[in-house]
mmCIF file of the N, C-alpha and C atoms, coordinates in Angstrom:
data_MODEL
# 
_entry.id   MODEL 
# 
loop_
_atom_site.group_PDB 
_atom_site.id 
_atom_site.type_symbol 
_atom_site.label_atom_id 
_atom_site.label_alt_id 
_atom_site.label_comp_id 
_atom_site.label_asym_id 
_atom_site.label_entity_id 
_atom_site.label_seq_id 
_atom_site.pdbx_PDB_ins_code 
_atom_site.Cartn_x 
_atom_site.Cartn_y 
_atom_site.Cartn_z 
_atom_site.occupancy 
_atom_site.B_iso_or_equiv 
_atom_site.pdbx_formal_charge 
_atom_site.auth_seq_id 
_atom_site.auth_comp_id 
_atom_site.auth_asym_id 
_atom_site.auth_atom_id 
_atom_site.pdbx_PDB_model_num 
ATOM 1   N N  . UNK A 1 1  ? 305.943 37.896 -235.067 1.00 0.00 ? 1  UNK A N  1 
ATOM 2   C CA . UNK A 1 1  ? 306.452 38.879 -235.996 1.00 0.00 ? 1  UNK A CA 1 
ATOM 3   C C  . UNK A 1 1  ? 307.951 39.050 -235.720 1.00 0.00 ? 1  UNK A C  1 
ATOM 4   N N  . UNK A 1 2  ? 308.478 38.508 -236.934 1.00 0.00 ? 2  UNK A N  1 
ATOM 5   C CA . UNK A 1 2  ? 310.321 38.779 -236.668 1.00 0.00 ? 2  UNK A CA 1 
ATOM 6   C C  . UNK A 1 2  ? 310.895 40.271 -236.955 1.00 0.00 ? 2  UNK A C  1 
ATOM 7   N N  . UNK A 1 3  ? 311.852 40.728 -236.343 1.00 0.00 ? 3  UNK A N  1 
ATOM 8   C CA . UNK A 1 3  ? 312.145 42.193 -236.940 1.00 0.00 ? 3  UNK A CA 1 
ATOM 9   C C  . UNK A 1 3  ? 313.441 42.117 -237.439 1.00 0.00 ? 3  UNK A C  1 
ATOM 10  N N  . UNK A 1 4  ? 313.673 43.023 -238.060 1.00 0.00 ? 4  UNK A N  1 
ATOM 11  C CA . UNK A 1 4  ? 315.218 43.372 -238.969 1.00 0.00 ? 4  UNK A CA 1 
ATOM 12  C C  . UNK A 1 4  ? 316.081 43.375 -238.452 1.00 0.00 ? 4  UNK A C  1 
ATOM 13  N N  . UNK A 1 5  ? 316.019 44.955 -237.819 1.00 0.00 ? 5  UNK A N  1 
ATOM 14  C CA . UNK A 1 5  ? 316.426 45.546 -237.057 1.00 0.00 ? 5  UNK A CA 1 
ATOM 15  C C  . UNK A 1 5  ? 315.924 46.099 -236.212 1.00 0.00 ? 5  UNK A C  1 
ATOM 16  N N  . UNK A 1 6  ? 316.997 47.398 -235.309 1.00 0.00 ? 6  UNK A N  1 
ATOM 17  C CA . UNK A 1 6  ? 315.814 47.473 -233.827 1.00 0.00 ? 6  UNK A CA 1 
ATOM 18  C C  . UNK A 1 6  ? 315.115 48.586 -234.456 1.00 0.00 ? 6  UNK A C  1 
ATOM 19  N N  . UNK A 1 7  ? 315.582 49.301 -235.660 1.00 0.00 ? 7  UNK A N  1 
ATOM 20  C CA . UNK A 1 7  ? 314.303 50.552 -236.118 1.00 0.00 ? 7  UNK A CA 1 
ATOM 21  C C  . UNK A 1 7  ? 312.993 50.141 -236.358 1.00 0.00 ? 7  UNK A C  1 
ATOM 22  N N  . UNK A 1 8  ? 313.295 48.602 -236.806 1.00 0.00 ? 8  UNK A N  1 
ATOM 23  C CA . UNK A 1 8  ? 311.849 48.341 -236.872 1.00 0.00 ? 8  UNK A CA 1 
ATOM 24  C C  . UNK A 1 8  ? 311.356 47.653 -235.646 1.00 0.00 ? 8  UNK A C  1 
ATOM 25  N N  . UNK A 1 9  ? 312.401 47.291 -234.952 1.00 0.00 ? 9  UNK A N  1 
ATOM 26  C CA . UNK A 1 9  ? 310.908 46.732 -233.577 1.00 0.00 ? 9  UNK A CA 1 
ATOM 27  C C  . UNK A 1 9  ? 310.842 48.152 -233.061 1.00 0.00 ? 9  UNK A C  1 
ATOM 28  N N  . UNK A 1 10 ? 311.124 49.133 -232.973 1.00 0.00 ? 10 UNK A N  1 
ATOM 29  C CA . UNK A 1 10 ? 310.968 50.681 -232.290 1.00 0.00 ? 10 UNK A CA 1 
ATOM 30  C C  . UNK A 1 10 ? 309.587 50.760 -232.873 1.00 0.00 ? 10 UNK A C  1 
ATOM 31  N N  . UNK A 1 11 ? 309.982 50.943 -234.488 1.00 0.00 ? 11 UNK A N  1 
ATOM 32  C CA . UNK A 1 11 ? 308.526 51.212 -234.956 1.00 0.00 ? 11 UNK A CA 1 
ATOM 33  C C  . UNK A 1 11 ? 307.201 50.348 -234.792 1.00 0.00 ? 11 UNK A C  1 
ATOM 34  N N  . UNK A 1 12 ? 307.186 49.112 -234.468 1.00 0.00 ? 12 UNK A N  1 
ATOM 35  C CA . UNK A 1 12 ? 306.189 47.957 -234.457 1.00 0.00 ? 12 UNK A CA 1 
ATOM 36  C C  . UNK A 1 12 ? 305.201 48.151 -235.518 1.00 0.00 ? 12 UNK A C  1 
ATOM 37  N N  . UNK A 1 13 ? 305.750 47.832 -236.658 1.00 0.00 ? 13 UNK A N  1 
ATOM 38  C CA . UNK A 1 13 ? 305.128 47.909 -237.943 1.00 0.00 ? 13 UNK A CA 1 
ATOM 39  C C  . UNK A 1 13 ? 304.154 49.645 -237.900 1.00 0.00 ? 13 UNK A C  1 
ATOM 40  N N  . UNK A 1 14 ? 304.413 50.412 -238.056 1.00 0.00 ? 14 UNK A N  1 
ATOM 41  C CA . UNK A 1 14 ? 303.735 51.849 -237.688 1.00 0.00 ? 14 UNK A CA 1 
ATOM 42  C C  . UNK A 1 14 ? 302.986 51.822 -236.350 1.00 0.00 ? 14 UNK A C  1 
ATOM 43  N N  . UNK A 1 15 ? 303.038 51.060 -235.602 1.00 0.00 ? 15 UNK A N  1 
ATOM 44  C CA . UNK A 1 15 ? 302.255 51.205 -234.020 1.00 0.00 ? 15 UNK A CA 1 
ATOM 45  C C  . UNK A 1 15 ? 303.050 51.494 -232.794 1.00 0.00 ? 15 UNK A C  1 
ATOM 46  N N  . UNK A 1 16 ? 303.860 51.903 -233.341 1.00 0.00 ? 16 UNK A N  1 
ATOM 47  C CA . UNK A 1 16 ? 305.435 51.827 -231.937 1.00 0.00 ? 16 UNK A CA 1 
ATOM 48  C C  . UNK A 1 16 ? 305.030 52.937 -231.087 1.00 0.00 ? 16 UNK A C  1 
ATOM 49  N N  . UNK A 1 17 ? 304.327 53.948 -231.977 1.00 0.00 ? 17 UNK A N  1 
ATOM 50  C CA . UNK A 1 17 ? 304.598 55.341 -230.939 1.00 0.00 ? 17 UNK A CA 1 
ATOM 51  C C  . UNK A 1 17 ? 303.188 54.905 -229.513 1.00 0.00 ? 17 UNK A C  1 
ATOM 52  N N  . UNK A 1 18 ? 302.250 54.087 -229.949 1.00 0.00 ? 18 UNK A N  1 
ATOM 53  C CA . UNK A 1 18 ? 301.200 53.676 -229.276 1.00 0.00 ? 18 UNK A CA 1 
ATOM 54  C C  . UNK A 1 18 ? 301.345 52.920 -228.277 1.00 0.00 ? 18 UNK A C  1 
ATOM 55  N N  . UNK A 1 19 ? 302.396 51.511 -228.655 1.00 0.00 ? 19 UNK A N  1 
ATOM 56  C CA . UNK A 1 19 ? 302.720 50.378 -227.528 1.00 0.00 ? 19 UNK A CA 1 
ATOM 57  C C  . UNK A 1 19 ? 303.834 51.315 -226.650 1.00 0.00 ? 19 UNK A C  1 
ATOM 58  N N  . UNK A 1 20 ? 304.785 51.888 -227.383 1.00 0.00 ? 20 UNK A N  1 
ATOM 59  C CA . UNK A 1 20 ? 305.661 52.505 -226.315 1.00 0.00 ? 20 UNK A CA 1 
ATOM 60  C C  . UNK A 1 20 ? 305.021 53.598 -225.288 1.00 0.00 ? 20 UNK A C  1 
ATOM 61  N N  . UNK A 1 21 ? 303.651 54.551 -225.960 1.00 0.00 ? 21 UNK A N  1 
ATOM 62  C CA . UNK A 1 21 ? 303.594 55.184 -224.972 1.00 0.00 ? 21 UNK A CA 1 
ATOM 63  C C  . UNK A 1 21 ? 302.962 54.533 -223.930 1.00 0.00 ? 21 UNK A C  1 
ATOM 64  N N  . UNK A 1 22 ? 301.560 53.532 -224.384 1.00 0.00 ? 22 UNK A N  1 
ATOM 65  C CA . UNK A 1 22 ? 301.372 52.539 -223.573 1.00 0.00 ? 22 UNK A CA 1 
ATOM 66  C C  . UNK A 1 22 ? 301.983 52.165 -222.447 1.00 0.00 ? 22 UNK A C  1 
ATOM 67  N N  . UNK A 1 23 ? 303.401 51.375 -222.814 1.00 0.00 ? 23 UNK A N  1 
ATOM 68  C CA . UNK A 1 23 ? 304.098 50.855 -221.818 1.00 0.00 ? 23 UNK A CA 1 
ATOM 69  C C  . UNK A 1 23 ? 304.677 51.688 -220.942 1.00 0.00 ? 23 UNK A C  1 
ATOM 70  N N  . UNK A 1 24 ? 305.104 53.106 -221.781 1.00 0.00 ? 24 UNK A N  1 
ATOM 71  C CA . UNK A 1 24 ? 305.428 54.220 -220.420 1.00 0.00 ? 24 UNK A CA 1 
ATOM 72  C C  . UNK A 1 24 ? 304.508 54.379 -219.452 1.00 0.00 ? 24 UNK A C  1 
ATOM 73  N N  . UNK A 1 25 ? 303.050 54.484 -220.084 1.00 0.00 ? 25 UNK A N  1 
ATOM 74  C CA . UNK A 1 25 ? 302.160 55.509 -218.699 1.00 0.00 ? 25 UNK A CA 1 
ATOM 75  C C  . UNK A 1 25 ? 301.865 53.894 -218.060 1.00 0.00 ? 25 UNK A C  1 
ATOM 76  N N  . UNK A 1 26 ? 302.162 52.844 -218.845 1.00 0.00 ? 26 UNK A N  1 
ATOM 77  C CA . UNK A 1 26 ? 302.073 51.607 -217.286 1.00 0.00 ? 26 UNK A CA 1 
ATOM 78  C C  . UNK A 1 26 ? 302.809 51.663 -216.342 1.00 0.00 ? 26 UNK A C  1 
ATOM 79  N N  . UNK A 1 27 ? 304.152 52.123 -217.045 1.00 0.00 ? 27 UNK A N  1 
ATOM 80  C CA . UNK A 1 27 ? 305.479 51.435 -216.433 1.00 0.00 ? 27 UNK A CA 1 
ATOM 81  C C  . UNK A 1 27 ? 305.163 53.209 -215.001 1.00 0.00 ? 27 UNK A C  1 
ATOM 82  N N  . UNK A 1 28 ? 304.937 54.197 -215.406 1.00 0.00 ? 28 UNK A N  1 
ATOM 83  C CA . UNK A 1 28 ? 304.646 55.111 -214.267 1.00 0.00 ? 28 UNK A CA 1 
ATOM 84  C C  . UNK A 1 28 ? 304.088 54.944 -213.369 1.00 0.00 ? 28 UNK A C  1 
ATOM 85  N N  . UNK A 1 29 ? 302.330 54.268 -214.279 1.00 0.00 ? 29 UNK A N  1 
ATOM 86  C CA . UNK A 1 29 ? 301.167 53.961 -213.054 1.00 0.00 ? 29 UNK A CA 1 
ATOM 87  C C  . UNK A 1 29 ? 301.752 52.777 -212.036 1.00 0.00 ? 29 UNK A C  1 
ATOM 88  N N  . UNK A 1 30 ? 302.650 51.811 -212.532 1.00 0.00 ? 30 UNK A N  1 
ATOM 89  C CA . UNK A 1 30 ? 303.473 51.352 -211.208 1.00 0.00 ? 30 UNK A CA 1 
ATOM 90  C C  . UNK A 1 30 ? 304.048 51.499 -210.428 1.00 0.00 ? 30 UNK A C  1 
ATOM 91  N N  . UNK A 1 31 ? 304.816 52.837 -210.904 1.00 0.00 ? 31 UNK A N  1 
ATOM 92  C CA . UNK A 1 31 ? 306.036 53.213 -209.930 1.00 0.00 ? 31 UNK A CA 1 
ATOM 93  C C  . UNK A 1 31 ? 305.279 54.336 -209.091 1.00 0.00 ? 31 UNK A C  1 
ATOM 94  N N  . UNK A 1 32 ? 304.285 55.286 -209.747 1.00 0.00 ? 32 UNK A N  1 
ATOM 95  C CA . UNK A 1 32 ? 303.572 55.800 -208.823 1.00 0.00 ? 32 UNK A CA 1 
ATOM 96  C C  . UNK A 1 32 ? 302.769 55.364 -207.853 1.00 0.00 ? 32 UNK A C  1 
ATOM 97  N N  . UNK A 1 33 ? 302.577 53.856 -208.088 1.00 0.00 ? 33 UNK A N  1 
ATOM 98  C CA . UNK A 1 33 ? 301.627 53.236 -207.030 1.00 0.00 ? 33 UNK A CA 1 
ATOM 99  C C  . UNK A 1 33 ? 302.550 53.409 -205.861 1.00 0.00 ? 33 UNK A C  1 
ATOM 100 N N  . UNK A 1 34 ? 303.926 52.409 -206.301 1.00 0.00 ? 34 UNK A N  1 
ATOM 101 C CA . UNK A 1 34 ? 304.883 51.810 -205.390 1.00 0.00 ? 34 UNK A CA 1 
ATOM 102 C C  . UNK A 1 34 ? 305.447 52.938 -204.739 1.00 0.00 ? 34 UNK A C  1 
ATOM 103 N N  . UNK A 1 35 ? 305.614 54.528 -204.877 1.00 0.00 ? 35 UNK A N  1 
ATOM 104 C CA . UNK A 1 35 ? 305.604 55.582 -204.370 1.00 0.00 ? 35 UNK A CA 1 
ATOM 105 C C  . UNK A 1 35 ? 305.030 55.981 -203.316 1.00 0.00 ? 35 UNK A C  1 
ATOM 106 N N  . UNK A 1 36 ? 303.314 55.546 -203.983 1.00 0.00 ? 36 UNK A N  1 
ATOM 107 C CA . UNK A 1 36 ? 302.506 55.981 -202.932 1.00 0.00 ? 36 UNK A CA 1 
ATOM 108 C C  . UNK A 1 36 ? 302.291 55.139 -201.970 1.00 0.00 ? 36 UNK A C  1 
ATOM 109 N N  . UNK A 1 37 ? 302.497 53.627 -201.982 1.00 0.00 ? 37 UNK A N  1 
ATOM 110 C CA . UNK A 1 37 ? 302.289 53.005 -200.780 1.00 0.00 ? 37 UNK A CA 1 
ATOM 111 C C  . UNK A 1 37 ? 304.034 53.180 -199.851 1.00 0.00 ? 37 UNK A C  1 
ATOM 112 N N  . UNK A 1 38 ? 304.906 53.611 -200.179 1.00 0.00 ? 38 UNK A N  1 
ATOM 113 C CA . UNK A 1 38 ? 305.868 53.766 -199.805 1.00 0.00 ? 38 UNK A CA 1 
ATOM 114 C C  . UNK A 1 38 ? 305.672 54.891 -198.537 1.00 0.00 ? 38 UNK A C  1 
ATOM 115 N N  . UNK A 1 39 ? 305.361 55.872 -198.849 1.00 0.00 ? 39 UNK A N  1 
ATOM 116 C CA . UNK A 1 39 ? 305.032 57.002 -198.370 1.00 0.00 ? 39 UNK A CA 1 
ATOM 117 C C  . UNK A 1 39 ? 304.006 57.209 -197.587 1.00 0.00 ? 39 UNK A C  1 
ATOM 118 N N  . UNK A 1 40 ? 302.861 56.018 -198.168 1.00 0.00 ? 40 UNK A N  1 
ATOM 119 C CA . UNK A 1 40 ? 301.855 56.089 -196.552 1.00 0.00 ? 40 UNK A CA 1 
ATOM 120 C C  . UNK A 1 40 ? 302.274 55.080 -195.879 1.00 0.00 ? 40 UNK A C  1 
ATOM 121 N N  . UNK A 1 41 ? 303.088 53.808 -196.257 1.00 0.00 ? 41 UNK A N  1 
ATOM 122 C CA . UNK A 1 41 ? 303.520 53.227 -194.850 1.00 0.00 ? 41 UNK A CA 1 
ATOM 123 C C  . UNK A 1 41 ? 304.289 53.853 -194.116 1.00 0.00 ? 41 UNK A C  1 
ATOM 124 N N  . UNK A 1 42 ? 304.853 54.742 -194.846 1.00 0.00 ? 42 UNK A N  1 
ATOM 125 C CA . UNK A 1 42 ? 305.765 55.688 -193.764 1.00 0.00 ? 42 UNK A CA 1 
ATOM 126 C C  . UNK A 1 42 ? 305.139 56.497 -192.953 1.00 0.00 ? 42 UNK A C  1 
ATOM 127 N N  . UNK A 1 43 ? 304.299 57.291 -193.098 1.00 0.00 ? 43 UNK A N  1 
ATOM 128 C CA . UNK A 1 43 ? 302.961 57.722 -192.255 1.00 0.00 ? 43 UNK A CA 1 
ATOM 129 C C  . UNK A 1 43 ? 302.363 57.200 -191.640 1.00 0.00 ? 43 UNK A C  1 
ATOM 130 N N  . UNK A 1 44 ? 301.749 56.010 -191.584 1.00 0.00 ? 44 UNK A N  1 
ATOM 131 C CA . UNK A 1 44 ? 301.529 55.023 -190.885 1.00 0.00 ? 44 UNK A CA 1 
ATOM 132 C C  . UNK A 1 44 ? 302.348 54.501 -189.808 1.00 0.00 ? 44 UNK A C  1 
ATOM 133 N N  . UNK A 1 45 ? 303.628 54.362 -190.183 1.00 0.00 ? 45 UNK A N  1 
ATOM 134 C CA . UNK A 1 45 ? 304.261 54.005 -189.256 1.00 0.00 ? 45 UNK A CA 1 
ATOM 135 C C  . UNK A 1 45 ? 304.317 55.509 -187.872 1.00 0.00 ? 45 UNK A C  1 
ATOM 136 N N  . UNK A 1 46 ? 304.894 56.509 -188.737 1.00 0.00 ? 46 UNK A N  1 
ATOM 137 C CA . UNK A 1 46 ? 304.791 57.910 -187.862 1.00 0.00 ? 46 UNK A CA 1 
ATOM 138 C C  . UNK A 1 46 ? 303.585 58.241 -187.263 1.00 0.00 ? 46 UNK A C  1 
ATOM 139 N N  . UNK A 1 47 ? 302.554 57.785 -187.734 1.00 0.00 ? 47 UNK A N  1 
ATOM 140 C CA . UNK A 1 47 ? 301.349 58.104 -186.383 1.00 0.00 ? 47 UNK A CA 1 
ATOM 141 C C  . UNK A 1 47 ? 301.025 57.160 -185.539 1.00 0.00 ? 47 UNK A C  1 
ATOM 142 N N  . UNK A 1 48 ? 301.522 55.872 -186.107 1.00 0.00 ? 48 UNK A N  1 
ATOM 143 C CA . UNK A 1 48 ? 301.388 54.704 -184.697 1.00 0.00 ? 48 UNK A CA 1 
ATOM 144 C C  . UNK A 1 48 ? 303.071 54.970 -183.747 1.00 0.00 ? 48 UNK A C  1 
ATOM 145 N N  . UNK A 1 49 ? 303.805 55.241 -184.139 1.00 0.00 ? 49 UNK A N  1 
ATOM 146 C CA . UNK A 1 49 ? 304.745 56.089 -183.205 1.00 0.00 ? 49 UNK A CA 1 
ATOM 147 C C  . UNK A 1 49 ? 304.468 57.116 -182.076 1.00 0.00 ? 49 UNK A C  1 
ATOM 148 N N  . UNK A 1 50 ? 303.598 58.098 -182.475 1.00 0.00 ? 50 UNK A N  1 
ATOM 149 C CA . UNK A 1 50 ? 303.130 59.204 -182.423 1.00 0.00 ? 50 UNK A CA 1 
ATOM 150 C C  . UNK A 1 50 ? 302.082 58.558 -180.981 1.00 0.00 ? 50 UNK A C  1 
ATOM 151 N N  . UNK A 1 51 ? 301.209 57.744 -181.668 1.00 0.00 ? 51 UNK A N  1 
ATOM 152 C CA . UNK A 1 51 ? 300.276 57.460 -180.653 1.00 0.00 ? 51 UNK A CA 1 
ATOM 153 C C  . UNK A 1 51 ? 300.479 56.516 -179.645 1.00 0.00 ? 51 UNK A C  1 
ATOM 154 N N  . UNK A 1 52 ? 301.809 55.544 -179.774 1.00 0.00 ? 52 UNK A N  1 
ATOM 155 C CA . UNK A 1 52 ? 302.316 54.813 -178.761 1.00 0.00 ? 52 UNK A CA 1 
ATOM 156 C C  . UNK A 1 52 ? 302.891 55.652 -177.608 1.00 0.00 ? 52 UNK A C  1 
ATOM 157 N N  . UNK A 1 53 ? 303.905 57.129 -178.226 1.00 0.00 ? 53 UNK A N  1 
ATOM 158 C CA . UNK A 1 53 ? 304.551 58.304 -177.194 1.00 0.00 ? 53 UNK A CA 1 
ATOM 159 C C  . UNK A 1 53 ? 303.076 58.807 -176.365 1.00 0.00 ? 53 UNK A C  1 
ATOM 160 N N  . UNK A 1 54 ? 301.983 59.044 -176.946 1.00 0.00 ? 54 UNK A N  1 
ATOM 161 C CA . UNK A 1 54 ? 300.774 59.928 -176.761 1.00 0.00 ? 54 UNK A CA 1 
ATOM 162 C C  . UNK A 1 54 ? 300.154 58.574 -175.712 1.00 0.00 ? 54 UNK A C  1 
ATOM 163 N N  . UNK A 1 55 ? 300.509 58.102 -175.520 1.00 0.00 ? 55 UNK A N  1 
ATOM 164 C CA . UNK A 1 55 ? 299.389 56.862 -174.432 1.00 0.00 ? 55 UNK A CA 1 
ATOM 165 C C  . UNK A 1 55 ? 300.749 56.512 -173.397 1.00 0.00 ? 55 UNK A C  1 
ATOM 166 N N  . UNK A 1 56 ? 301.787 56.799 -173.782 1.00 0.00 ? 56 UNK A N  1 
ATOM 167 C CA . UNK A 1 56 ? 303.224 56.836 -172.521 1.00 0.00 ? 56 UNK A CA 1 
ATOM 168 C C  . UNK A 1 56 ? 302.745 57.643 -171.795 1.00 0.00 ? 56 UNK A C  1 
ATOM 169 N N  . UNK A 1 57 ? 303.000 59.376 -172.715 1.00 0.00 ? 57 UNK A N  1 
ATOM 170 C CA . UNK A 1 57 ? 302.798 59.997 -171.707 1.00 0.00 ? 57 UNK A CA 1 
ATOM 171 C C  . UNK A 1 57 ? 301.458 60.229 -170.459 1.00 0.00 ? 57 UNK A C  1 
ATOM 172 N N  . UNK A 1 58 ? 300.160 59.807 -171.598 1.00 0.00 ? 58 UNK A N  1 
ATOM 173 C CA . UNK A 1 58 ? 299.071 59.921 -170.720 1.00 0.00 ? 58 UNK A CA 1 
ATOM 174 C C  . UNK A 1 58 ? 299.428 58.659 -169.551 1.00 0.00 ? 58 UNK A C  1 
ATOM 175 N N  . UNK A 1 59 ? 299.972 58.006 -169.974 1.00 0.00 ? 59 UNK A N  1 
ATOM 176 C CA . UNK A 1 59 ? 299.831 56.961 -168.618 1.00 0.00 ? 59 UNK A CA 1 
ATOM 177 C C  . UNK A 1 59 ? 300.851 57.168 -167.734 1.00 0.00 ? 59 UNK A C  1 
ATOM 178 N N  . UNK A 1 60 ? 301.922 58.125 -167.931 1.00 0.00 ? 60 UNK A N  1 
ATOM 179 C CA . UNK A 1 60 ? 302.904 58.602 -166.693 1.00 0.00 ? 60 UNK A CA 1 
ATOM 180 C C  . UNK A 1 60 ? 302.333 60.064 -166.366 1.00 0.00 ? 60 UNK A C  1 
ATOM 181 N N  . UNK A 1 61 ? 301.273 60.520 -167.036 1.00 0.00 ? 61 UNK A N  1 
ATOM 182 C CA . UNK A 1 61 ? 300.538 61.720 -166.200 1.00 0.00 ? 61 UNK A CA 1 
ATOM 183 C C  . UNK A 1 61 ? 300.214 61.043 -165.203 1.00 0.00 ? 61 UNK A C  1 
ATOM 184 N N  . UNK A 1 62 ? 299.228 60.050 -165.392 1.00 0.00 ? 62 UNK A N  1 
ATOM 185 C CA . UNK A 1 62 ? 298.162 59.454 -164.899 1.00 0.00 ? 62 UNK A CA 1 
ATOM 186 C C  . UNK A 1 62 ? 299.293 58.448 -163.173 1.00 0.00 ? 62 UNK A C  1 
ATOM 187 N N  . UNK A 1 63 ? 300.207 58.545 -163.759 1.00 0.00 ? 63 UNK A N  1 
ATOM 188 C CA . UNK A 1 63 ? 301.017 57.719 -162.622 1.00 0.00 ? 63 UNK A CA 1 
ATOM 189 C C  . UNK A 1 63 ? 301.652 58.491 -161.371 1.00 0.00 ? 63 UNK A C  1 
ATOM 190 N N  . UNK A 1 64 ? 301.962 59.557 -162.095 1.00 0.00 ? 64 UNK A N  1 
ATOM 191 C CA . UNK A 1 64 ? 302.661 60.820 -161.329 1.00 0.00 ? 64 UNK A CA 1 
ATOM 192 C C  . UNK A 1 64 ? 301.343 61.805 -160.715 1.00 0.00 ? 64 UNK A C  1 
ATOM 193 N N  . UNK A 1 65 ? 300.160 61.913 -161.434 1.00 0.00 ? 65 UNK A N  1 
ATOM 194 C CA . UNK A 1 65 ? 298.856 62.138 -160.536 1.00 0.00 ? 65 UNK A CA 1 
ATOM 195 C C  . UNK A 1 65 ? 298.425 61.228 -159.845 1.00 0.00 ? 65 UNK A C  1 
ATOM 196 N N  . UNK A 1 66 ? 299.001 60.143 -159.477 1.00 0.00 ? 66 UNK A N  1 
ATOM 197 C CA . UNK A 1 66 ? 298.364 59.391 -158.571 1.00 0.00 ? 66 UNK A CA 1 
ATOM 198 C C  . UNK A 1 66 ? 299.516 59.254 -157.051 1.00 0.00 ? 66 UNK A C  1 
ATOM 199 N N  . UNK A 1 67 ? 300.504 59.291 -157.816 1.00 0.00 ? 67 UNK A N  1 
ATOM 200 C CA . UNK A 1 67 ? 301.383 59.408 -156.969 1.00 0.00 ? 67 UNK A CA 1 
ATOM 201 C C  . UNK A 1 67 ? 301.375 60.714 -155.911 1.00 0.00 ? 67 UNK A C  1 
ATOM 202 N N  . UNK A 1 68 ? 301.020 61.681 -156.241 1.00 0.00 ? 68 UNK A N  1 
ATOM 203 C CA . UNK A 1 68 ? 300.704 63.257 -155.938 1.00 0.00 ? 68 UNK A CA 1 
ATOM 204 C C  . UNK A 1 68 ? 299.854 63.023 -155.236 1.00 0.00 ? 68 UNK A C  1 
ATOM 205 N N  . UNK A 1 69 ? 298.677 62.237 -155.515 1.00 0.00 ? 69 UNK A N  1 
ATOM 206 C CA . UNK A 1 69 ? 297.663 62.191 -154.433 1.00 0.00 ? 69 UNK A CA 1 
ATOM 207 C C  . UNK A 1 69 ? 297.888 61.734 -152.832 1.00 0.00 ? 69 UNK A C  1 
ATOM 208 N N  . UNK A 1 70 ? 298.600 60.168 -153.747 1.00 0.00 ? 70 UNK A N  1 
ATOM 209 C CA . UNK A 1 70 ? 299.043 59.582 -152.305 1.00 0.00 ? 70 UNK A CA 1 
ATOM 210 C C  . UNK A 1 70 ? 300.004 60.431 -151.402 1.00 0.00 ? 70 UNK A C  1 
ATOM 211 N N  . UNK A 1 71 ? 300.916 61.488 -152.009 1.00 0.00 ? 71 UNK A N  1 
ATOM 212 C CA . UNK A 1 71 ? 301.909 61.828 -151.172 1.00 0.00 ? 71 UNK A CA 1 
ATOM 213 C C  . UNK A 1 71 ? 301.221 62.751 -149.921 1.00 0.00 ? 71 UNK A C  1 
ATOM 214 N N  . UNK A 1 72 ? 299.687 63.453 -150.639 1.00 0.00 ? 72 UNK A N  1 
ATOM 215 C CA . UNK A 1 72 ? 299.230 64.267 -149.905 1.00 0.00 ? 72 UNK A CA 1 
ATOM 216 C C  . UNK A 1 72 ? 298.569 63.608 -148.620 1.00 0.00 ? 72 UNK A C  1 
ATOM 217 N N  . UNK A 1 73 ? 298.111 62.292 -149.050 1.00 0.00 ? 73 UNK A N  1 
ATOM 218 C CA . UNK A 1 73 ? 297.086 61.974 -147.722 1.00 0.00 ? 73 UNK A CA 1 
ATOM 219 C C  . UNK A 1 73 ? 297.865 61.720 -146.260 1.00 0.00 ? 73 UNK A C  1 
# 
C-alpha cells in the first residue's frame, strides 16, 4: 500500500489510531521489560555483594574467635 502523504500513512487507511496504539503499548511492554531486568540485576548484584561482606565477616569472627582461644591456653 503506497501513501500520499504522511496524513495518510498516520491514518493507515482509517486504522492508524489502532496500529499506532498497538505499536505504543509494544514499544512500552519493551522498555518496561528492559527496566525491569535492569533493576533486578542491580539487586542481584547488591545481595551477592551483601552476602560475599556477610561470609567475610563471619569468617573473621570465626578467625579472631579462634585466635582468642589460642591466646588463652
Amino acid at each position: 500500500m503506497a501513501f500520499d502523504n504522511i496524513a495518510a500513512f498516520l491514518n493507515m487507511g482509517g486504522y492508524g489510531f489502532y496500529v499506532w496504539l498497538a505499536y505504543g503499548i509494544s514499544i512500552l511492554a519493551v522498555v518496561a521489560i528492559a527496566v525491569s531486568c535492569i533493576l533486578n540485576r542491580r539487586l542481584l548484584w547488591r545481595e551477592a555483594l551483601n552476602e560475599m561482606q556477610r561470609k567475610q565477616r563471619i569468617q573473621q569472627a570465626q578467625t579472631n574467635q579462634n585466635n582468642s582461644k589460642e591466646s588463652m591456653q
